[in-house]
LOGU-119269 format. One record per residue (C-alpha): residue number from 0; residue in three letters; y, z, x. Coordinates in steps of 0.05 Angstrom, whole numbers. Last residue first. Layout:
REM residues N
<pt><seq>NUM</seq><type>ALA</type><c2>Y</c2><c3>Z</c3><c1>X</c1></pt>
...
***
This chain:
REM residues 180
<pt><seq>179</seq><type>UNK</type><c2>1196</c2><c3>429</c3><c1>-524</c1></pt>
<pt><seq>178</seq><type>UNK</type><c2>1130</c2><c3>442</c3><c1>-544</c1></pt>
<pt><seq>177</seq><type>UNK</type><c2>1069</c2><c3>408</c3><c1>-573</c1></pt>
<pt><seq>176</seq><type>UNK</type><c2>1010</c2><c3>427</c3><c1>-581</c1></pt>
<pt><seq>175</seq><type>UNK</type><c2>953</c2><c3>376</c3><c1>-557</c1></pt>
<pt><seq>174</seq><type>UNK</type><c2>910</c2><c3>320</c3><c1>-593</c1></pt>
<pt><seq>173</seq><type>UNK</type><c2>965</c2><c3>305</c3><c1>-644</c1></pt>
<pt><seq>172</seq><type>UNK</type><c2>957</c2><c3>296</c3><c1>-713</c1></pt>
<pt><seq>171</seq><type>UNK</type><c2>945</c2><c3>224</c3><c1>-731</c1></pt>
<pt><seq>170</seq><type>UNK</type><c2>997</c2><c3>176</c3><c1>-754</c1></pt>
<pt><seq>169</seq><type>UNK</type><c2>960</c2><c3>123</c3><c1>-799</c1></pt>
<pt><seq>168</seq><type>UNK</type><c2>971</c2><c3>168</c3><c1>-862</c1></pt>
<pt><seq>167</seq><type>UNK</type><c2>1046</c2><c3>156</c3><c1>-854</c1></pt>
<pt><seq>166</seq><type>UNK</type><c2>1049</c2><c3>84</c3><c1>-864</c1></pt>
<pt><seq>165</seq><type>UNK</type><c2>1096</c2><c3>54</c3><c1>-805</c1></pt>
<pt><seq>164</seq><type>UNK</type><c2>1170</c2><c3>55</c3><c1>-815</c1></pt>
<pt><seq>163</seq><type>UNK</type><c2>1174</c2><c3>107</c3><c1>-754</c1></pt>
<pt><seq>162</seq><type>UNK</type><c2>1249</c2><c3>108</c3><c1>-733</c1></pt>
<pt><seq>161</seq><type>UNK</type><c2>1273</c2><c3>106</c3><c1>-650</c1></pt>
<pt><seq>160</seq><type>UNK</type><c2>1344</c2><c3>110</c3><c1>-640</c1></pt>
<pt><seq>159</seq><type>UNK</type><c2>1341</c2><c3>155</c3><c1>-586</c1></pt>
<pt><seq>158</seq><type>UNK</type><c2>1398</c2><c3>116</c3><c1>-545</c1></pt>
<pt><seq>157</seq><type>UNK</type><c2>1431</c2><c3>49</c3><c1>-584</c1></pt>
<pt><seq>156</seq><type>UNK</type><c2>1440</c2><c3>-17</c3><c1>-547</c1></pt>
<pt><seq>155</seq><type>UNK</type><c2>1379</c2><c3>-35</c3><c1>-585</c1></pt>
<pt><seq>154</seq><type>UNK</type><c2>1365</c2><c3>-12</c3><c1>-650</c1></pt>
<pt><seq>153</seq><type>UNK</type><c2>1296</c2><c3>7</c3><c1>-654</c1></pt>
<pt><seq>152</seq><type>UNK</type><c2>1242</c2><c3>5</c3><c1>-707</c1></pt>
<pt><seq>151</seq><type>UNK</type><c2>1174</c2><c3>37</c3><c1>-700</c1></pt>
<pt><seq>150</seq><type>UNK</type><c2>1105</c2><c3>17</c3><c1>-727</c1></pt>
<pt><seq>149</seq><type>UNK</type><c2>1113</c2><c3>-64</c3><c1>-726</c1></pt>
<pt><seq>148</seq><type>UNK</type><c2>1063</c2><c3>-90</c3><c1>-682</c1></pt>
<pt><seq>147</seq><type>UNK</type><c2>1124</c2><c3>-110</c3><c1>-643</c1></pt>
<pt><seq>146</seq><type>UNK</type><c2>1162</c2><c3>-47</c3><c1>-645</c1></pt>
<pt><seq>145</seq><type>UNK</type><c2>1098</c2><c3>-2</c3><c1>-628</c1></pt>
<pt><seq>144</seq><type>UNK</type><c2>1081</c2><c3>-51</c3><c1>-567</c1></pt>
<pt><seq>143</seq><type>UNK</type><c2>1160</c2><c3>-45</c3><c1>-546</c1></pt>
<pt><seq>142</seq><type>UNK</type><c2>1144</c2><c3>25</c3><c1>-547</c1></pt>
<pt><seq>141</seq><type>UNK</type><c2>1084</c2><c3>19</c3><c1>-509</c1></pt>
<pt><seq>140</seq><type>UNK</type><c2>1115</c2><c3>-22</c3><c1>-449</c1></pt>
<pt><seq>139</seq><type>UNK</type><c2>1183</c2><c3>30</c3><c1>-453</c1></pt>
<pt><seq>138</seq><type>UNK</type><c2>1134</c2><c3>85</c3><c1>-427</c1></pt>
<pt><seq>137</seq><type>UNK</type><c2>1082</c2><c3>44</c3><c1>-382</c1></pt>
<pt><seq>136</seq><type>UNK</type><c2>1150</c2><c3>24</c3><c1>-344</c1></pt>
<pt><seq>135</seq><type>UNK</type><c2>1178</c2><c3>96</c3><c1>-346</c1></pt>
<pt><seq>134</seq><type>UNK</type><c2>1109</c2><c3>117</c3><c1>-313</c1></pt>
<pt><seq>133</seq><type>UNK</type><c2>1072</c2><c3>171</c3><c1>-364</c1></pt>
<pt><seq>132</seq><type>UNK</type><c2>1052</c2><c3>238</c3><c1>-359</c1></pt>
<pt><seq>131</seq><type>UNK</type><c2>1043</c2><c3>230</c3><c1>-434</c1></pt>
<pt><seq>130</seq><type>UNK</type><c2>1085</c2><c3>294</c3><c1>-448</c1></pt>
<pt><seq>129</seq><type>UNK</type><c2>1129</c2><c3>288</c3><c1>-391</c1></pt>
<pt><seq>128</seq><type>UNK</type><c2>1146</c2><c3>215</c3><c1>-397</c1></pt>
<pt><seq>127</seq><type>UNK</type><c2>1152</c2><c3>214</c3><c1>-472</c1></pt>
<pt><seq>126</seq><type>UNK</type><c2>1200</c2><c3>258</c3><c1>-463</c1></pt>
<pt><seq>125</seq><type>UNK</type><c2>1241</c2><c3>229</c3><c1>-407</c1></pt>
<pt><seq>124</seq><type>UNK</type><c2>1234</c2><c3>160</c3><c1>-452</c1></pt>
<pt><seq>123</seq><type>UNK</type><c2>1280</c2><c3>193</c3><c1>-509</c1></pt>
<pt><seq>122</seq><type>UNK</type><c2>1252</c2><c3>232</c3><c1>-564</c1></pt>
<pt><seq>121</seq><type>UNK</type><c2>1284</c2><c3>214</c3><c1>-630</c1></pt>
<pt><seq>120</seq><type>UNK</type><c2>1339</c2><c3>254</c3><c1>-661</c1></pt>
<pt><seq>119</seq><type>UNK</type><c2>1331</c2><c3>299</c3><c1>-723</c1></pt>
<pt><seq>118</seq><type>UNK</type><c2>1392</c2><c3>345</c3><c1>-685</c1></pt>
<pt><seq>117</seq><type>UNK</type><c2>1357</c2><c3>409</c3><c1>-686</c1></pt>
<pt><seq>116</seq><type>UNK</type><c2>1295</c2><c3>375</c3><c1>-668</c1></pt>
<pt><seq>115</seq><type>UNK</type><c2>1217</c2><c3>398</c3><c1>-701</c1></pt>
<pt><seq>114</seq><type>UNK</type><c2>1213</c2><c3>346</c3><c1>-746</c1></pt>
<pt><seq>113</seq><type>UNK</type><c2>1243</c2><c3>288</c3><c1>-696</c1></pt>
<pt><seq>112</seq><type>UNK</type><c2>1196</c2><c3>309</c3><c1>-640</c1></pt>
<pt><seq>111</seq><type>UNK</type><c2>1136</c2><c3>319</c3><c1>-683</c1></pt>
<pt><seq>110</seq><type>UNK</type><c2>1147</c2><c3>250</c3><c1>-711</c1></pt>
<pt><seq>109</seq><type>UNK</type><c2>1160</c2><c3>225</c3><c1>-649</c1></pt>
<pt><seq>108</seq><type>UNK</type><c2>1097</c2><c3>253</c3><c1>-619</c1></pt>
<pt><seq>107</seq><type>UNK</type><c2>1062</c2><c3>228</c3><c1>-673</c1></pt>
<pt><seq>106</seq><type>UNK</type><c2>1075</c2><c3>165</c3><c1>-666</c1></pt>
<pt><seq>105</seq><type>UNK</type><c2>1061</c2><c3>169</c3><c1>-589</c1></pt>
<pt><seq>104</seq><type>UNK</type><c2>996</c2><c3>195</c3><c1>-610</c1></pt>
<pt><seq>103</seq><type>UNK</type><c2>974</c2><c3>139</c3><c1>-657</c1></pt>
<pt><seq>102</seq><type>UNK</type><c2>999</c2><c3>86</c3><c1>-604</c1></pt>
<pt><seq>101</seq><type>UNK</type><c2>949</c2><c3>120</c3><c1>-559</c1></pt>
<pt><seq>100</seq><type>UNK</type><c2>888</c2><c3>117</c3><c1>-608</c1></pt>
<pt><seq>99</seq><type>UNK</type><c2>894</c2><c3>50</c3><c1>-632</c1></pt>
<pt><seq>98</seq><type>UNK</type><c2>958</c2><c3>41</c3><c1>-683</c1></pt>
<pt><seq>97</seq><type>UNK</type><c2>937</c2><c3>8</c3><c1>-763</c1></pt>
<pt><seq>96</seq><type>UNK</type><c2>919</c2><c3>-56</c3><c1>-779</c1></pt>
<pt><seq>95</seq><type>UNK</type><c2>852</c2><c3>-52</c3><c1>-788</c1></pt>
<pt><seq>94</seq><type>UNK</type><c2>844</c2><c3>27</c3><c1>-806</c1></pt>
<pt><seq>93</seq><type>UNK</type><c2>843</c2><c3>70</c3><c1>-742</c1></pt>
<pt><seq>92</seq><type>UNK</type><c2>770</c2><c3>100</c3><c1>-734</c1></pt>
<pt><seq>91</seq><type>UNK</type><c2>770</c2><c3>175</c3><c1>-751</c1></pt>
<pt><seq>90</seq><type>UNK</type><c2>782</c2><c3>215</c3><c1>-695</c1></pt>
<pt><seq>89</seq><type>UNK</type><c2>735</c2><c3>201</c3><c1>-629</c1></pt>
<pt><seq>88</seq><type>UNK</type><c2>745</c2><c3>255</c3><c1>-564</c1></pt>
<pt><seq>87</seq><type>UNK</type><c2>759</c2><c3>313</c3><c1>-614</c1></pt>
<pt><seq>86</seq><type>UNK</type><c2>701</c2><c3>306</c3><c1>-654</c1></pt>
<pt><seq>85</seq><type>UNK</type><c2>661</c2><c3>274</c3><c1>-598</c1></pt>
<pt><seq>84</seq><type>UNK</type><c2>665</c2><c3>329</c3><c1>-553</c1></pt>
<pt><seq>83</seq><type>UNK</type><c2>649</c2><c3>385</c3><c1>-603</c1></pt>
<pt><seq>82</seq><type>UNK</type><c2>586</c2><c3>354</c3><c1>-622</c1></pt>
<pt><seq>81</seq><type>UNK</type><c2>564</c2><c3>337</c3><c1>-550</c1></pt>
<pt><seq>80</seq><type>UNK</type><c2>577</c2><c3>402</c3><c1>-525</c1></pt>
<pt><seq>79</seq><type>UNK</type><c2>527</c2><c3>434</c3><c1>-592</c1></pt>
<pt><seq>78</seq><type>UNK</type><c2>476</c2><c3>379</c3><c1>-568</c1></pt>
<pt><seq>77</seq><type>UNK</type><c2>479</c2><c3>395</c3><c1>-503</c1></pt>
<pt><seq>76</seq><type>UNK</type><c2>466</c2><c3>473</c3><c1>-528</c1></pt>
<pt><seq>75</seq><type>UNK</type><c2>416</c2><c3>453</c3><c1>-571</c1></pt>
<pt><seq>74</seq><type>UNK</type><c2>384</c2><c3>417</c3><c1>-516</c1></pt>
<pt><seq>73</seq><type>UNK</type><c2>386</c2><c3>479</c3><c1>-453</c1></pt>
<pt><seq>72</seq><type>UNK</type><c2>353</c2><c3>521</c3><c1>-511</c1></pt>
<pt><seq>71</seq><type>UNK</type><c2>296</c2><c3>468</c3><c1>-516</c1></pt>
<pt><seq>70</seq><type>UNK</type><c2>289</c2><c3>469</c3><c1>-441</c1></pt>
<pt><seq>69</seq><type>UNK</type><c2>293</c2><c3>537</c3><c1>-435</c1></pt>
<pt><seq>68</seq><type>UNK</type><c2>240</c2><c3>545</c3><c1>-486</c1></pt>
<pt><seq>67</seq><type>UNK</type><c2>189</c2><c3>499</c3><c1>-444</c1></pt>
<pt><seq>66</seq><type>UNK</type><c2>203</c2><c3>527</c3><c1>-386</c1></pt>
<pt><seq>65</seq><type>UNK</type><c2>181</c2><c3>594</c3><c1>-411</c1></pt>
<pt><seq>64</seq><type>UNK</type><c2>118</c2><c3>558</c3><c1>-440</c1></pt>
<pt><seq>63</seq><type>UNK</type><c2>102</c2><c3>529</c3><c1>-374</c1></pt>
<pt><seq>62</seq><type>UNK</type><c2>109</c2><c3>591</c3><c1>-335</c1></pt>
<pt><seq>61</seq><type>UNK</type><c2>66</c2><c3>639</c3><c1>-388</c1></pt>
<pt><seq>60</seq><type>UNK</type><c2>12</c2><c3>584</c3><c1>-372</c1></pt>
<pt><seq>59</seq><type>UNK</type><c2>-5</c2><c3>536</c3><c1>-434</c1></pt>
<pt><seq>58</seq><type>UNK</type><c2>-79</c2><c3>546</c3><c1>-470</c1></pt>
<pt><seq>57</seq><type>UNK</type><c2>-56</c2><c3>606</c3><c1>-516</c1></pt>
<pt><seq>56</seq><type>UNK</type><c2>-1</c2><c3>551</c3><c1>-540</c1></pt>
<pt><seq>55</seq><type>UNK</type><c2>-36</c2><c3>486</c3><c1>-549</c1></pt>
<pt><seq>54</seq><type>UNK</type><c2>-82</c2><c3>503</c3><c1>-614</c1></pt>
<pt><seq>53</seq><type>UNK</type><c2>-24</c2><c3>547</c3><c1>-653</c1></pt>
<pt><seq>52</seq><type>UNK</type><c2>27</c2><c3>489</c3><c1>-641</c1></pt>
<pt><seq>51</seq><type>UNK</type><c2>94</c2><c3>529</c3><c1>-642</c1></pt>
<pt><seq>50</seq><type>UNK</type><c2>117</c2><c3>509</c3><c1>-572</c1></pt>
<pt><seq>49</seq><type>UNK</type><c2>94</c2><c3>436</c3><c1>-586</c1></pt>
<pt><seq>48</seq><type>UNK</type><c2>141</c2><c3>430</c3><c1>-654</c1></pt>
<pt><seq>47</seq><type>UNK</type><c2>198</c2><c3>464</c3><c1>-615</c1></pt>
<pt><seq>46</seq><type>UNK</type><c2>192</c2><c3>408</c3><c1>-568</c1></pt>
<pt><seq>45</seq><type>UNK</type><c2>186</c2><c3>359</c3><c1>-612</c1></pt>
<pt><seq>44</seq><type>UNK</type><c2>248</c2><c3>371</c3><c1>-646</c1></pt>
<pt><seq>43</seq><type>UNK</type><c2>286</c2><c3>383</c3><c1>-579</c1></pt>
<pt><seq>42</seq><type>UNK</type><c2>271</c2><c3>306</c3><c1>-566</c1></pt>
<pt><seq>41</seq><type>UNK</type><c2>290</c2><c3>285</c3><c1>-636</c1></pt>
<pt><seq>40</seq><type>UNK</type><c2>354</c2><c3>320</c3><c1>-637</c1></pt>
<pt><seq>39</seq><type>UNK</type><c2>371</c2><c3>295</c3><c1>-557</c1></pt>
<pt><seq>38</seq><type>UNK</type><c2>351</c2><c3>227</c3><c1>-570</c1></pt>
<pt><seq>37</seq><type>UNK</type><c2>393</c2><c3>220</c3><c1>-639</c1></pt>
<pt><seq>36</seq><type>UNK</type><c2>458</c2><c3>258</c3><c1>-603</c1></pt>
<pt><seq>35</seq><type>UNK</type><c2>450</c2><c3>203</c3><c1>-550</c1></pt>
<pt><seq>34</seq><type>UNK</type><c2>453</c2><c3>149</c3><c1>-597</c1></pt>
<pt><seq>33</seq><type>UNK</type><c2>510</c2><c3>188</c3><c1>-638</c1></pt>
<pt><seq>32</seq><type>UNK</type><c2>544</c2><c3>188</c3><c1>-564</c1></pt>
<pt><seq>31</seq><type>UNK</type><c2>533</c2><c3>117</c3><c1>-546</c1></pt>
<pt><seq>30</seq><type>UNK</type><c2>584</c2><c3>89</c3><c1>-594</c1></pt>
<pt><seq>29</seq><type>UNK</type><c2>645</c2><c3>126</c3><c1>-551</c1></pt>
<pt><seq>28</seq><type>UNK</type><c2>620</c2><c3>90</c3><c1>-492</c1></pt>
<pt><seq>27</seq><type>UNK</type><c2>587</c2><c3>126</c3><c1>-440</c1></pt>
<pt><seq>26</seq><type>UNK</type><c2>582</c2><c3>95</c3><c1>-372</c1></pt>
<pt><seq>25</seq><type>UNK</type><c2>526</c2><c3>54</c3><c1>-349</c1></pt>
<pt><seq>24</seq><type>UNK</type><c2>471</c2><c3>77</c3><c1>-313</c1></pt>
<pt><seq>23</seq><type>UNK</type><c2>437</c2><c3>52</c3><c1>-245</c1></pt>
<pt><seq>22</seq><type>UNK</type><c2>417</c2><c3>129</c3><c1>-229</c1></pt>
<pt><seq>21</seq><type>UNK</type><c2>476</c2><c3>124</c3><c1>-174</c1></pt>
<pt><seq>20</seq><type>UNK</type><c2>527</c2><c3>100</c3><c1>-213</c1></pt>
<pt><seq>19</seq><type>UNK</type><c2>504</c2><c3>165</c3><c1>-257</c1></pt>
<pt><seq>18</seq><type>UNK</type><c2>523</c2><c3>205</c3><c1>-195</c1></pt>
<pt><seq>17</seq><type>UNK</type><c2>472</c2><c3>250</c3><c1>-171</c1></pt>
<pt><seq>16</seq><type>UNK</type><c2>484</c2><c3>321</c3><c1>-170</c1></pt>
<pt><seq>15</seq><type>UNK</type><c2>510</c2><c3>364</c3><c1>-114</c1></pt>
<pt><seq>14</seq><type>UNK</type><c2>562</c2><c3>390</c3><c1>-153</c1></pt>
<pt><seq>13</seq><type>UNK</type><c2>614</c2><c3>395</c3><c1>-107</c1></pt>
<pt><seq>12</seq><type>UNK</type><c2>587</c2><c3>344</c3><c1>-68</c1></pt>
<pt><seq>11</seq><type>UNK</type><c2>577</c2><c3>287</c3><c1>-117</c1></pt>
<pt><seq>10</seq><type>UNK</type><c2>509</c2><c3>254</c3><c1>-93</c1></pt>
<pt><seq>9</seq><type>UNK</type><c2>493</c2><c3>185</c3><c1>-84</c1></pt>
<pt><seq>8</seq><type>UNK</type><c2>422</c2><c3>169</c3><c1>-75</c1></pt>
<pt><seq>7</seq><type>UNK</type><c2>397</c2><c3>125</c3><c1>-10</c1></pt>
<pt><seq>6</seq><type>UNK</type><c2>362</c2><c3>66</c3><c1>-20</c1></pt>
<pt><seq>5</seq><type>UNK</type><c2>296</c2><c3>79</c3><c1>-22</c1></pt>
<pt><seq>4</seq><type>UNK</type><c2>253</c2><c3>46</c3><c1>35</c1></pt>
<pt><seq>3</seq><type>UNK</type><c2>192</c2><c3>4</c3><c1>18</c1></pt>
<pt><seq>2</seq><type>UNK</type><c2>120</c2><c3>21</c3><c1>27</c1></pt>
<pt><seq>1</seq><type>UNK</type><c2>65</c2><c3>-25</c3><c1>22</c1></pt>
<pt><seq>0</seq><type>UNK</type><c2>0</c2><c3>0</c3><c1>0</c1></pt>
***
């Protein structure tokens, strides 16, 4: 038999676990996570189905079994991560038409910003910058995207004249507090 050399695995070093890259896998896309949830349920499933098998368990070491629990454990608990992650990682889908994800939280930043200002002025690009941690370019580049697809109106020559004309159930809440 013929041996051939491994390539050598990629390992993160603070973790010291190999990178997905690595293992040849692709990376998650928001789609993937109610396949993975599906894997996970039915994999814990059958787990807990073995571990109460009257016939298997007296004939499975003490070790094995207590593996075998920690491994179901370890699922729920994935499965419990992977829950919470994609509820706050994937809102509701956008409605055709309405803002993607980003466009959804600038409008809501400016409505937030408007509500919550003395003056019920709009936030100007300084704002947006610190809350997005944004570039000015990438700033101004989605608010002309907003404009164009018709969510915001601006009048040029005119500072923190920014006005939402977009349908209000299409603004989202946003993903972190907000504070001034």
């Amino acid at each position: 038999m013929t041996r051939h050399p491994q390539r050598p695995i990629e390992v993160d070093p603070p973790s010291k676990r190999i990178t997905a890259q690595a293992r040849g896998e692709q990376p998650l896309r928001p789609g993937d996570v109610a396949a993975v949830k599906s894997l996970l349920d039915d994999a814990g499933q059958q787990l807990r189905a073995v571990l109460q098998d009257e016939t298997i368990l007296p004939e499975t070491p003490m070790e094995a079994q207590s593996a075998m629990e920690s491994a179901a454990d370890s699922i729920e608990v994935a499965l419990r991560r992977l829950e919470s992650i994609s509820s706050k990682a994937s809102p509701a889908p956008s409605s055709p038409g309405g803002p993607t994800r980003q466009q959804g939280q600038f409008l809501a930043f400016i409505r937030e910003f408007i509500l919550r200002n003395e003056a019920g002025v709009a936030p100007s690009h300084k704002d947006f910058q610190w809350f997005f941690n944004l570039t000015p370019p990438s700033v101004n580049s989605m608010l002309i995207r907003l404009e164009q697809r018709g969510f915001i109106r601006r009048v040029p020559g005119k500072a923190r004249a920014i006005e939402i004309i977009c349908q209000a159930e299409w603004i989202p809440p946003l993903d972190r507090p907000f504070k001034f």
